[in-house]
KETI-414465 format. One record per residue (C-alpha): residue number from 1; residue in one letter; x, y, z. Coordinates in nm, 2 decimals, padded with zeros to 4 digits. Each point is the difference from the previous one (the first is absolute). Layout:
<sites>
SITE   num   residu       c1       c2       c3
SITE   NUM        A        X        Y        Z
...
</sites>
This chain:
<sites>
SITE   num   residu       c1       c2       c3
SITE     1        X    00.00    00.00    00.00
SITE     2        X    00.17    00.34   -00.14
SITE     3        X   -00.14    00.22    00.25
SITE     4        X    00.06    00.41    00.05
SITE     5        X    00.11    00.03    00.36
SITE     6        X   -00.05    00.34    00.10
SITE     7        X   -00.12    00.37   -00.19
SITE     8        X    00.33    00.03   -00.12
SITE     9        X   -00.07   -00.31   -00.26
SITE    10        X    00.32   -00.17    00.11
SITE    11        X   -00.07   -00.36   -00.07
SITE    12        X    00.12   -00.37    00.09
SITE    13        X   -00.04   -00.36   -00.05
SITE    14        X   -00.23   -00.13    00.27
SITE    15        X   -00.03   -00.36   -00.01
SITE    16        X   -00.26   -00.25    00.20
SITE    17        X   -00.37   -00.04    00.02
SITE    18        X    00.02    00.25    00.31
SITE    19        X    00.09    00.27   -00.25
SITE    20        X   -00.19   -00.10   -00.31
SITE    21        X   -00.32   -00.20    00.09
SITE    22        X   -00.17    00.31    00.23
SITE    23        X    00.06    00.24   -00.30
SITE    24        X   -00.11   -00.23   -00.25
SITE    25        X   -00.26   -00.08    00.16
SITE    26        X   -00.17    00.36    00.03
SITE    27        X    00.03    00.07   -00.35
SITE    28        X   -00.19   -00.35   -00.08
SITE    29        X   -00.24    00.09    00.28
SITE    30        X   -00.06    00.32   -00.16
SITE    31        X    00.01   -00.09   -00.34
SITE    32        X   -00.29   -00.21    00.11
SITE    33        X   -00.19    00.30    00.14
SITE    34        X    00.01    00.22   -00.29
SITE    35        X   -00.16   -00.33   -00.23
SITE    36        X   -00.16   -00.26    00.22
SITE    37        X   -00.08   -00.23   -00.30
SITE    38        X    00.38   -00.06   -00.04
SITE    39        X    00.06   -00.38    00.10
SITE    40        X    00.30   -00.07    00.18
SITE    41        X    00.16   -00.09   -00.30
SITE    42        X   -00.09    00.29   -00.18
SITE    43        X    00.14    00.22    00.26
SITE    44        X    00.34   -00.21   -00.02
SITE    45        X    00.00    00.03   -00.38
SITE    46        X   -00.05    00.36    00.05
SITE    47        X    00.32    00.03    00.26
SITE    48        X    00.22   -00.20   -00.24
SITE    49        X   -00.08    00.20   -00.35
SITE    50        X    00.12    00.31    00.18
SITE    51        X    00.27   -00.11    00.13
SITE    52        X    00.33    00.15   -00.06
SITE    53        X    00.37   -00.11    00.00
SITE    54        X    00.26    00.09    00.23
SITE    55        X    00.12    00.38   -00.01
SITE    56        X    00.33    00.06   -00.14
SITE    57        X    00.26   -00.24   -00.02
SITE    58        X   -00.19   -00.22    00.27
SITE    59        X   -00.10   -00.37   -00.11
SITE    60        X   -00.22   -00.28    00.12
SITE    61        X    00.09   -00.31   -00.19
SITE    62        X   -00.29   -00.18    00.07
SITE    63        X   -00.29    00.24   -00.09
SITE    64        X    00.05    00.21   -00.27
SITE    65        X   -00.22    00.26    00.16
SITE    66        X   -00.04   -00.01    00.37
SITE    67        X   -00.05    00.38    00.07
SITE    68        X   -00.37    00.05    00.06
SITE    69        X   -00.12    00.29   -00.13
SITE    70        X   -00.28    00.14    00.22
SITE    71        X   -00.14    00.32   -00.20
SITE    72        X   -00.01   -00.17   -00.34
SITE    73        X   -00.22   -00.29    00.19
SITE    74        X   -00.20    00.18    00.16
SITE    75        X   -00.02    00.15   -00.34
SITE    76        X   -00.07   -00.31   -00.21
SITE    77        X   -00.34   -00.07    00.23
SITE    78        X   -00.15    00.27   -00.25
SITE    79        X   -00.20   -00.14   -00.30
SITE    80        X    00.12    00.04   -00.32
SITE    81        X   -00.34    00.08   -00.13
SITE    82        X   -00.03    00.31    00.22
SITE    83        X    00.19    00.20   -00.24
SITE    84        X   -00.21   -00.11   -00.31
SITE    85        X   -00.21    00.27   -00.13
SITE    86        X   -00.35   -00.20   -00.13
SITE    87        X    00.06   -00.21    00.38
SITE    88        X    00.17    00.26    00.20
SITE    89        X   -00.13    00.00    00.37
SITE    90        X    00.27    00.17    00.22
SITE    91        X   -00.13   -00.29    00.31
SITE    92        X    00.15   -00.24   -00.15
SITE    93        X    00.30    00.16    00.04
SITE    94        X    00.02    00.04    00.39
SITE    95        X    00.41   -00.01    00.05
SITE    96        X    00.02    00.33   -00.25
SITE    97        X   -00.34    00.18    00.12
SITE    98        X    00.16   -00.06    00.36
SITE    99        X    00.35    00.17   -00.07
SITE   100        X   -00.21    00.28   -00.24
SITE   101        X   -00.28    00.11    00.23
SITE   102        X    00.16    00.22    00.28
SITE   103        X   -00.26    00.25    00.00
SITE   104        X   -00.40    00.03    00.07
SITE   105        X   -00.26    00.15   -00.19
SITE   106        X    00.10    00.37    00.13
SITE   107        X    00.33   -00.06   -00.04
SITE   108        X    00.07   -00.03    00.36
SITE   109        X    00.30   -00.26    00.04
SITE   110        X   -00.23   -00.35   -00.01
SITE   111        X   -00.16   -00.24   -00.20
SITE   112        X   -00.35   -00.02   -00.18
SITE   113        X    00.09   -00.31   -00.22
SITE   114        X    00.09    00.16   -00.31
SITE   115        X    00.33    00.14   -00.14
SITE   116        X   -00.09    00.38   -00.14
SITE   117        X    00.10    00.38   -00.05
SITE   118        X    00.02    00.02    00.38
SITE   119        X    00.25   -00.25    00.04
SITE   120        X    00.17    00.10   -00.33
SITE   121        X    00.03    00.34    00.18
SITE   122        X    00.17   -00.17    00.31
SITE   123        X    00.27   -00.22   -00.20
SITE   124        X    00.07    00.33   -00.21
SITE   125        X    00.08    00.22    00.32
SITE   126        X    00.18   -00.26    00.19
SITE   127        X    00.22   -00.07   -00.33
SITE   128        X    00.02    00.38   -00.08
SITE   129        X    00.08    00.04    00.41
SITE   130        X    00.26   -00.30    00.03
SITE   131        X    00.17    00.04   -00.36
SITE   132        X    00.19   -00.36    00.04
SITE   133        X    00.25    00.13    00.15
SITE   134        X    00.05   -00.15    00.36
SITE   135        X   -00.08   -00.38    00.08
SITE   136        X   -00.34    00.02    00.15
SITE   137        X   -00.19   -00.34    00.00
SITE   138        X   -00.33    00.20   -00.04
SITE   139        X   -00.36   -00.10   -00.05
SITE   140        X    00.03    00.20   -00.31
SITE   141        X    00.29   -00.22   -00.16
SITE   142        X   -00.15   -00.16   -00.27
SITE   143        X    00.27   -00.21   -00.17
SITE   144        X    00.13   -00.10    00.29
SITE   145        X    00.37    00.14   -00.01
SITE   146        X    00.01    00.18    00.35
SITE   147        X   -00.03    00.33   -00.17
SITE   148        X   -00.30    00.23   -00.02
SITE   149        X   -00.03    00.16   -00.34
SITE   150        X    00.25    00.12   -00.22
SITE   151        X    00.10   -00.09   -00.37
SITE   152        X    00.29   -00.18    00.05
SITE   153        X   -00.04   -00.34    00.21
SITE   154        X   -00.15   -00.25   -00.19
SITE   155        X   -00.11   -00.33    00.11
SITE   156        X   -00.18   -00.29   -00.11
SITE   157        X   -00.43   -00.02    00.00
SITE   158        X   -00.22   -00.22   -00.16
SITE   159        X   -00.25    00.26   -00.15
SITE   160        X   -00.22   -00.23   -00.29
SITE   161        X   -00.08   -00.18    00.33
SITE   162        X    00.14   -00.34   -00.20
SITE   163        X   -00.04   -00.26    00.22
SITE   164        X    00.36   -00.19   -00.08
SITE   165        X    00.19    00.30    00.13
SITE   166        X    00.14    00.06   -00.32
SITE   167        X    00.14    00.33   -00.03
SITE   168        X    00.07    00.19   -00.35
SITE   169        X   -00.14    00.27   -00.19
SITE   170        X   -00.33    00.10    00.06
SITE   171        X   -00.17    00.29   -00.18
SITE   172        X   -00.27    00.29    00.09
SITE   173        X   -00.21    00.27   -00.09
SITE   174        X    00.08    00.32    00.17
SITE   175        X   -00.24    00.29   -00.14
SITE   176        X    00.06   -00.11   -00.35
SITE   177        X    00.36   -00.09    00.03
SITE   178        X    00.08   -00.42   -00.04
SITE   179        X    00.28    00.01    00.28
SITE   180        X    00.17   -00.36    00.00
SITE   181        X    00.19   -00.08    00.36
SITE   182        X    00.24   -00.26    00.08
SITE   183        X   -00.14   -00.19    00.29
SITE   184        X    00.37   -00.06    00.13
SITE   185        X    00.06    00.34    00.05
SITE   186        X   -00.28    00.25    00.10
SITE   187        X   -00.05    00.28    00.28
SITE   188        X   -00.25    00.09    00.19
SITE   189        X   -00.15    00.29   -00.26
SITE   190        X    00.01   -00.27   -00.26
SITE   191        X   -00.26   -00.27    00.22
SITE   192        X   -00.23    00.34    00.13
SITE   193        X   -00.01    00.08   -00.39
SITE   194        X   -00.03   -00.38   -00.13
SITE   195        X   -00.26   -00.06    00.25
SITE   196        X   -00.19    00.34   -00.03
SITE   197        X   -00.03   -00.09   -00.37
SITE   198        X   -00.15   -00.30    00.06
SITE   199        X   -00.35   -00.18    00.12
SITE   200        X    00.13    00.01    00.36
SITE   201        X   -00.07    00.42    00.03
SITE   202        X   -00.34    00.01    00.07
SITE   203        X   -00.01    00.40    00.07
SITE   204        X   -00.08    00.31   -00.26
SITE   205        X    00.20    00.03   -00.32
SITE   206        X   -00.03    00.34   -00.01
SITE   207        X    00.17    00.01    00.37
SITE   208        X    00.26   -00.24   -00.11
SITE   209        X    00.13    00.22   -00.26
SITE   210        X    00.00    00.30    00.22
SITE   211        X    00.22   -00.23    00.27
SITE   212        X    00.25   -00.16   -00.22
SITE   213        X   -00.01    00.28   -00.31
SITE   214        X    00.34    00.19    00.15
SITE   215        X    00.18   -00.36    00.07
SITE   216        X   -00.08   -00.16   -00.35
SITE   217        X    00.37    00.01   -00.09
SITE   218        X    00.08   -00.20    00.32
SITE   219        X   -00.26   -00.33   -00.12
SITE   220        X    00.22    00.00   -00.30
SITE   221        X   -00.26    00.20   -00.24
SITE   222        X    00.23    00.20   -00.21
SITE   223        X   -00.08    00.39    00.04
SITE   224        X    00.03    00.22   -00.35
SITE   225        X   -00.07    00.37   -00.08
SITE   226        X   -00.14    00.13   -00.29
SITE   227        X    00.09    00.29   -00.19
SITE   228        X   -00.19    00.19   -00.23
SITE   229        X    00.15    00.16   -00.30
SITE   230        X   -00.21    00.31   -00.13
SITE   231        X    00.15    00.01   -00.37
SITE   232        X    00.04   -00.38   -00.05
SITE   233        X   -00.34   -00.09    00.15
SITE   234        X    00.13   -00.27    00.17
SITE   235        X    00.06   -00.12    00.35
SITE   236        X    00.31   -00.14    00.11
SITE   237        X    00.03   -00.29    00.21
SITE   238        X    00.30   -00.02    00.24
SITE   239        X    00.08   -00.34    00.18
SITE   240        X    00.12    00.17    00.35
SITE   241        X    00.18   -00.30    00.11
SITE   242        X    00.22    00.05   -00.30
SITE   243        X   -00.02    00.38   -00.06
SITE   244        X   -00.08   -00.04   -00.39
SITE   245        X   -00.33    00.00   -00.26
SITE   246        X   -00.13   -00.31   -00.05
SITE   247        X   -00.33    00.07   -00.19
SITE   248        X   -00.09    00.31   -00.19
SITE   249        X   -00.37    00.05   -00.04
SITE   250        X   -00.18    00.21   -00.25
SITE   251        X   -00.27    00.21    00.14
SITE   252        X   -00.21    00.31   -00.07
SITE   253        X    00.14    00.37   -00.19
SITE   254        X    00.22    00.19    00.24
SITE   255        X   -00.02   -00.28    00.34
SITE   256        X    00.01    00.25    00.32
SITE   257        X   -00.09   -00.15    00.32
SITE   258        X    00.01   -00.34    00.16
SITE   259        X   -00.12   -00.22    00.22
SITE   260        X    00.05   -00.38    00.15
SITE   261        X   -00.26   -00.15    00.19
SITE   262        X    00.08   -00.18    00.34
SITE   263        X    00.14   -00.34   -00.04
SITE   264        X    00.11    00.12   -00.36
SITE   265        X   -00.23   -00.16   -00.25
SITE   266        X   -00.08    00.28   -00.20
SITE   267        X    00.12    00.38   -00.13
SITE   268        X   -00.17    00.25   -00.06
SITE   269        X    00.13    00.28   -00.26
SITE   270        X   -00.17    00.31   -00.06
SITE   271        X    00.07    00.14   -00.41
SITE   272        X   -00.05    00.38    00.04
SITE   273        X   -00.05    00.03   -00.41
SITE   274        X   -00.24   -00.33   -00.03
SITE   275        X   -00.21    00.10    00.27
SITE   276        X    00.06   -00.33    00.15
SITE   277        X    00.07   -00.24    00.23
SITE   278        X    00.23   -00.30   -00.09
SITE   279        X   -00.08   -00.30    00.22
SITE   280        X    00.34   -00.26    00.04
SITE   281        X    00.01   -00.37    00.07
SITE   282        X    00.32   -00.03    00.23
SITE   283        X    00.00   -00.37   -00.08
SITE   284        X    00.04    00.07   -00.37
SITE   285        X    00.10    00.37   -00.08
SITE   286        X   -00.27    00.01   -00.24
SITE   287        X   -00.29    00.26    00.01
SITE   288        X   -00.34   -00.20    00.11
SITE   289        X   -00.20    00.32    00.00
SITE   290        X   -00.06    00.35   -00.14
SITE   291        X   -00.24    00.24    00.20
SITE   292        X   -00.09    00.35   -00.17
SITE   293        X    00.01    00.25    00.26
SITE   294        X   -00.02    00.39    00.00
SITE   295        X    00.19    00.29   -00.12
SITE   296        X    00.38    00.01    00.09
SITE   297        X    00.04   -00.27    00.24
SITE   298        X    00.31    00.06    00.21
SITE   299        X   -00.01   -00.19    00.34
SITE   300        X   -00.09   -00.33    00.12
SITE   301        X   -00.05   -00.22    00.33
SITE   302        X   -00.12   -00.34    00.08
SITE   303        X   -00.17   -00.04    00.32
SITE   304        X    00.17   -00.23    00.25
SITE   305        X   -00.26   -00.32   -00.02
SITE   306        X    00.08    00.04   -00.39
SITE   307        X   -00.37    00.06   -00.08
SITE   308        X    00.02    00.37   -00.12
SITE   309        X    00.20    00.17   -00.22
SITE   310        X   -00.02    00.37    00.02
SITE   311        X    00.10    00.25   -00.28
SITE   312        X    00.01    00.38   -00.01
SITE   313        X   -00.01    00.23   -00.30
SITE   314        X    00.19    00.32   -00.12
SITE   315        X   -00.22    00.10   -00.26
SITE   316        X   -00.38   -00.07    00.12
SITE   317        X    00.07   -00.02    00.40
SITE   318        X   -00.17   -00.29    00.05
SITE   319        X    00.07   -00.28    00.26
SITE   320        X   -00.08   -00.36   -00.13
SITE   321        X   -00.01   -00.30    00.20
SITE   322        X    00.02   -00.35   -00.26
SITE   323        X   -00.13   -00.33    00.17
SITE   324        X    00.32   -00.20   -00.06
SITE   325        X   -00.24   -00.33   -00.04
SITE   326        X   -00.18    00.16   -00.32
SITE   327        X    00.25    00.28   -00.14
SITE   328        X   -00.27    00.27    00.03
SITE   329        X   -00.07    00.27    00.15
SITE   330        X   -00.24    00.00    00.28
SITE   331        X    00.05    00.36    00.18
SITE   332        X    00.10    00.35   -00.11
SITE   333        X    00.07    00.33    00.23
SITE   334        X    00.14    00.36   -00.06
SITE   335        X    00.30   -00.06    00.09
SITE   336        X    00.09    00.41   -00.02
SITE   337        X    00.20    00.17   -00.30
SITE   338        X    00.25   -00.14   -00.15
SITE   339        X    00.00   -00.30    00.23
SITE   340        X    00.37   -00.20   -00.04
SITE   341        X    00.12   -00.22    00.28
SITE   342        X   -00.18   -00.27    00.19
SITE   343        X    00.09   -00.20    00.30
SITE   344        X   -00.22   -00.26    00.21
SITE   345        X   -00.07   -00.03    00.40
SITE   346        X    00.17   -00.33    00.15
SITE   347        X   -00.37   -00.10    00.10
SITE   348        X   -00.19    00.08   -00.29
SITE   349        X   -00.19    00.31    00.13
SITE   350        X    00.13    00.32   -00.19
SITE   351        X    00.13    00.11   -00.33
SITE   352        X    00.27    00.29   -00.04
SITE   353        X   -00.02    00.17   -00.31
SITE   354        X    00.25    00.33   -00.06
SITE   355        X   -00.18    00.23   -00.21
SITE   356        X    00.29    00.15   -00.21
SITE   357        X   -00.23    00.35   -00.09
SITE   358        X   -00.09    00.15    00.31
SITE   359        X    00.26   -00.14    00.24
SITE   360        X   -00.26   -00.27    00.18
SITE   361        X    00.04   -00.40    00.17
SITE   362        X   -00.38   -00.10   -00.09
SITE   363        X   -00.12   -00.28    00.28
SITE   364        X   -00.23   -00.26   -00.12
SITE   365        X   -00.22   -00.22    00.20
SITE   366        X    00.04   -00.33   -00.20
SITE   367        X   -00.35   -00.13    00.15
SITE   368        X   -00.18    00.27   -00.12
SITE   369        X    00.25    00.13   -00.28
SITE   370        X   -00.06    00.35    00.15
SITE   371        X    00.22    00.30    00.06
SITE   372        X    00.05    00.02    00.38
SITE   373        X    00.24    00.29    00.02
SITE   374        X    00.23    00.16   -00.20
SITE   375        X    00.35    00.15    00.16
SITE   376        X    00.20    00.27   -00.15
SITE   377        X    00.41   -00.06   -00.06
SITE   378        X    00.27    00.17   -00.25
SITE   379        X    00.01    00.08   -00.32
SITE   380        X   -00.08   -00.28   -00.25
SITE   381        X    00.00   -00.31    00.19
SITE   382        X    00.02   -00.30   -00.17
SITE   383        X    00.15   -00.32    00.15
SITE   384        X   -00.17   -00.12    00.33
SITE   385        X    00.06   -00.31    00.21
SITE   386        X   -00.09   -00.10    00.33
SITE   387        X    00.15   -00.12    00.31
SITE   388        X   -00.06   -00.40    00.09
SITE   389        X   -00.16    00.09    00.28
SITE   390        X   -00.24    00.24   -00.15
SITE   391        X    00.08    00.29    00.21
SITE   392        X    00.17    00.22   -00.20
SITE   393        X   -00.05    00.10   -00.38
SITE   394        X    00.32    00.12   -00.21
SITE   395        X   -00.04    00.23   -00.31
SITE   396        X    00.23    00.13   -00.18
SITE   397        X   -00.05    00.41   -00.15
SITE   398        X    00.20    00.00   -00.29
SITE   399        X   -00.02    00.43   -00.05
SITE   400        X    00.03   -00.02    00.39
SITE   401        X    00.34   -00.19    00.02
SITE   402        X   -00.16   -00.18    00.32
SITE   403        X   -00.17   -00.26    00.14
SITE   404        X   -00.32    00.00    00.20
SITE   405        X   -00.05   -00.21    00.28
SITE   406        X   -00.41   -00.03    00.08
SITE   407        X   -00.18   -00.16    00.29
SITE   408        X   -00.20   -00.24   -00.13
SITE   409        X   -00.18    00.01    00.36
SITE   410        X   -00.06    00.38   -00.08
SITE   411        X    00.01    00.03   -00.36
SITE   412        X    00.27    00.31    00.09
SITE   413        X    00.37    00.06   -00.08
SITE   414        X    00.23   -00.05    00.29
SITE   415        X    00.32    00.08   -00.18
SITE   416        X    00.11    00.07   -00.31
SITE   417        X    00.41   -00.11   -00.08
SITE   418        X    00.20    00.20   -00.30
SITE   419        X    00.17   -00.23   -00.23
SITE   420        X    00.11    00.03   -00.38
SITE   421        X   -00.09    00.19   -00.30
SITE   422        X   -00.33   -00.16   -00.13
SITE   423        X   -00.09   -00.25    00.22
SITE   424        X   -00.21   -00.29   -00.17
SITE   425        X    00.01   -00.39    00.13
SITE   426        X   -00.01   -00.07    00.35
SITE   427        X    00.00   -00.33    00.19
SITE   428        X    00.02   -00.10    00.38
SITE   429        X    00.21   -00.23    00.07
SITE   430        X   -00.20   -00.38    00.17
SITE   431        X    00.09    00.08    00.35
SITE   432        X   -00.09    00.36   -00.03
SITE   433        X    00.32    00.12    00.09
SITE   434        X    00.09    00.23   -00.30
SITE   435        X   -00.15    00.18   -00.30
SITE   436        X    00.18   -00.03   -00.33
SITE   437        X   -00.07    00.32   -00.26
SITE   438        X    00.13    00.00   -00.37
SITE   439        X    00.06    00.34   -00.06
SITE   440        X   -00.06    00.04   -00.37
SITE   441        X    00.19    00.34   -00.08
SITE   442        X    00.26   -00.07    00.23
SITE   443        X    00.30   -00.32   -00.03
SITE   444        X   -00.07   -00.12    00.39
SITE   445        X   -00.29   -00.19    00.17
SITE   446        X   -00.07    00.09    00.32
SITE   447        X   -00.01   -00.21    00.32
SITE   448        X   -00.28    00.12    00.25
SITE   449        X    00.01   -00.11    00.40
SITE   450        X   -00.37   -00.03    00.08
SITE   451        X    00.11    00.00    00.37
SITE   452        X    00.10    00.40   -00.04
SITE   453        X   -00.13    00.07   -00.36
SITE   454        X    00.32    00.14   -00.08
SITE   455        X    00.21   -00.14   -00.31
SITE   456        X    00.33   -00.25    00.13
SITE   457        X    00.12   -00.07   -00.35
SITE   458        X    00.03    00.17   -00.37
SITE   459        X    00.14   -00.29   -00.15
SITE   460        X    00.18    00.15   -00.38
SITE   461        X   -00.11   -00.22   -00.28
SITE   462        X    00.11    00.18   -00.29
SITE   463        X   -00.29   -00.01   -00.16
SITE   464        X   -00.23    00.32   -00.09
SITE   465        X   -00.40   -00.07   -00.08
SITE   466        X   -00.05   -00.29    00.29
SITE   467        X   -00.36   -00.15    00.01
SITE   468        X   -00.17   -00.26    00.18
SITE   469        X    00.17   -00.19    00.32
SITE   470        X   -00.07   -00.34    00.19
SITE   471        X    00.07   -00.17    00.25
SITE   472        X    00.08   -00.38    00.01
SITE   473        X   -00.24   -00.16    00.24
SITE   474        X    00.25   -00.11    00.22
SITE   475        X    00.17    00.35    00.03
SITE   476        X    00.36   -00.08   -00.14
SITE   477        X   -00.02    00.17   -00.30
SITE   478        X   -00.15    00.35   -00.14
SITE   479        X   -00.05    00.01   -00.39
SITE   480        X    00.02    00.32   -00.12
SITE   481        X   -00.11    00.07   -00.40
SITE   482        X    00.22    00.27   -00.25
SITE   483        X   -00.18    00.12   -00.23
SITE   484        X    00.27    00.18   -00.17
SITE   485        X    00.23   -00.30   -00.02
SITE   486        X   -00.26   -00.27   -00.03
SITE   487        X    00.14   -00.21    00.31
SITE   488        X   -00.15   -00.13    00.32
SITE   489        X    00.26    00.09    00.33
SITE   490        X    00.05   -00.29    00.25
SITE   491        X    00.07    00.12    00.31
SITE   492        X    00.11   -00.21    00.32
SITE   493        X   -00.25    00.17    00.30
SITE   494        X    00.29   -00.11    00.23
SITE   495        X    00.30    00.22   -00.15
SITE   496        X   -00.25    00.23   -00.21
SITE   497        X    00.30   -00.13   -00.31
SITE   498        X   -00.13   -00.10   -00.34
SITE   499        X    00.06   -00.33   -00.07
SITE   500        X   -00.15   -00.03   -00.32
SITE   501        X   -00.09    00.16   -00.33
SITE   502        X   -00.28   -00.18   -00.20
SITE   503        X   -00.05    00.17   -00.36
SITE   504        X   -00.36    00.01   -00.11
SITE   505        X   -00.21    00.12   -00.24
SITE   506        X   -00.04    00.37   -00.17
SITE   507        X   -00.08    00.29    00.23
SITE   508        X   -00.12   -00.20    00.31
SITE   509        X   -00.25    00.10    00.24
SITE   510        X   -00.15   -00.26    00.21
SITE   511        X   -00.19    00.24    00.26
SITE   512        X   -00.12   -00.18    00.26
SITE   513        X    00.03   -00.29    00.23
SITE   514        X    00.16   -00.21   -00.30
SITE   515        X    00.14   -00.32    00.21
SITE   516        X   -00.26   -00.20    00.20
SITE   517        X   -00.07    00.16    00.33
</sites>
């Protein structure tokens, strides 16, 4: 019996029944438990399929594997058939809906019997909280390395639920994305996203996606941006694991704003000369949809359950909200003149809409798709984006060199921060730390601290006419767009250095939140 003899994971050889047999014995016992129509011999068939040989350069001669392995048995007591969609029924998986379901129906910590976005929520914050870093043993440690989170340790888990143990590749659908894992080697994001994906999560999509959207890159999804080029009327599509364009897709006349919905199935693309709105397949970087829209369309915005898409207009004012089921338009509001930029609330609630002619953020109840206040800022503001939380609003007032910071409690400005010359893109940074602003007149983008609204950072890039910016939804990397020199910066949110330079298409725009959020 290989045995860990203390928290420290220092190990030995413990021969003799008086070491082995107690040990053994509980993990039959409890095998037992978890499926009572096990015979005797099923549970010793179980114990022996999971076995494991001797770590390192340890032998036994006469058993080829005599380690037990008590996670991947309690593991095998699962039915295979649990996982299968047309006979999926998460009971007859008891070992995985017991290590899942750490949360009740309130999201109190708990059970209620049913893996969903409340303990989705949990696993994400203790991951986010614990990072992998230190040896923790935790309730939360799904592949059973020690470690609580993290990216890098990898260990072995039977995810198909294959009832021989065998352990190879094994492949899922994340939002649209076929990600295939190796069973050898997964971590713990890679089971919460394998597992989220599948029959087991019994909780609301829409809640899922809102959970997991920021940490797709950790389940092994790949995460892309897309970049709209205005004379080409095309969008290109950078790979961001590998920094260069891997699709280029033709879209409307002179492609402005963009959009990626949560989970990062679909763009949207508004065409400021076609009067209309190009609808993406992520899967396939092929147009699946055209949807004729009003005069001018600049901005656009998906709301956070994916369900709305919200576009604002230049030319005829209007506010449009498209049904992303149908591709059609289902409500339309003044959004104020020359209406521009567009940002979402984290929960849904409000639109922001800068009004570009007379110096306005329009708010917008999105369950009644009504004007609820409108707050004055600087001179021509255009890009807008909003803190994760939802407490703050950030717009940038390109005749104004500044940024206004607004209450969204209020609806007021609390501070407004000088930057550049012409300020246009902004984006807040996943942890809400910083506000990146590409100043489009100027060769610098500058770095905002949202603890003291006061600007840490001008970081030189060189480059005159800068446009959109994202984030990457992990926060290691800011991708800023030249127009002048038809390039998207990469830039390390760590040493604020460019590590990258990824040529595009002709004059590039890509206003918006152009990477999934």
């Amino acid at each position: 019996m290989w045995s860990f003899t203390d928290f420290a994971l220092t190990s030995e050889n413990s021969s003799g029944t008086s070491m082995s047999t107690p040990q053994v014995a509980g993990l039959a016992a409890y095998v037992w438990a978890l499926k009572p129509t096990l015979s005797p011999e099923g549970v010793i068939d179980i114990l022996q399929k999971t076995s494991r040989a001797m770590p390192g350069d340890a032998a036994c001669v006469d058993i080829p594997k005599p380690v037990i392995d008590a996670y991947a048995a309690t593991l095998a007591v699962d039915d295979a058939d649990a996982l299968d969609p047309a006979l999926a029924n998460p009971m007859d998986a008891p070992a995985r809906l017991a290590i899942f379901d750490v949360a009740d129906s309130v999201g109190n910590t708990g059970s209620n019997r049913a893996f969903d976005q409340y303990d989705l929520s949990a696993f994400v914050d203790a991951f986010v909280a614990a990072g992998g870093t230190a040896r923790d043993f935790s309730r939360f440690d799904l592949n059973g390395d020690g470690y609580t989170g993290g990216t890098a340790r990898q260990a072995r888990f039977n995810l198909d639920i294959d009832a021989a143990s065998n352990y190879g590749a094994v492949m899922q659908d994340i939002d649209g994305t076929v990600v295939t894992y190796d069973e050898n080697l997964v971590t713990d994001w890679e089971v919460l996203c394998y597992y989220a994906y599948s029959p087991l999560y019994a909780g609301v999509l829409a809640e899922r996606t809102a959970v997991l959207g920021s940490h797709l890159s950790k389940c092994g999804a790949k995460t892309f941006a897309y970049i709209s080029n205005s004379e080409f009327g095309t969008v290109s599509v950078i790979d961001l694991t590998s920094n260069t364009v891997v699709a280029t897709v033709r879209v409307g006349d002179e492609p402005f704003g963009v959009a990626v919905r949560p989970g990062g199935s679909r763009v949207y693309v508004t065409n400021g000369l076609d009067d209309s709105v190009s609808v993406i397949d992520a899967t396939t970087n092929t147009v699946i949809a055209t949807v004729s829209v009003g005069f001018g369309p600049k901005g656009i915005a998906v709301h956070p359950d994916g369900s709305r898409v919200y576009v604002v207009h230049s030319l005829d004012q209007d506010v449009i909200a498209i049904d992303t089921t149908s591709n059609s338009i289902v409500a339309t509001v003044n959004g104020g003149e020359r209406a521009f930029g567009v940002a979402v609330h984290p929960d849904g609630s409000r639109v922001y809409v800068t009004n570009d002619g007379d110096d306005l953020v329009t708010v917008i109840d999105t369950a009644t798709f009504t004007v609820v206040a409108t707050v004055p800022v600087g001179g021509s503001p255009q890009g807008v984006a909003v803190h994760p939380d939802g407490s703050r609003i950030y717009v940038a007032n390109r005749n104004s060199e500044s940024i206004s910071v607004i209450d969204a409690t209020t609806n007021t400005v609390i501070a407004t921060v000088p930057v550049g010359v012409d300020p246009f893109g902004v984006a807040v940074h996943p942890d809400g730390s910083r506000v990146y602003v590409t100043n489009s007149d100027d060769d610098f983008l500058s770095i905002i601290d949202t603890t003291t609204n006061t600007v840490a950072a001008n970081l030189l890039l060189g480059s005159n006419q800068m446009s959109g910016v994202a984030v990457h939804p992990d926060g290691s990397r800011v991708y800023v767009v030249n127009r002048s020199q038809e390039t998207v910066s990469v830039i390390d949110t760590a040493t604020n250095i460019v590590i990258a330079t990824v040529p595009v298409g002709f004059l590039p725009t890509a206003f918006g939140q152009f990477i999934v959020p």
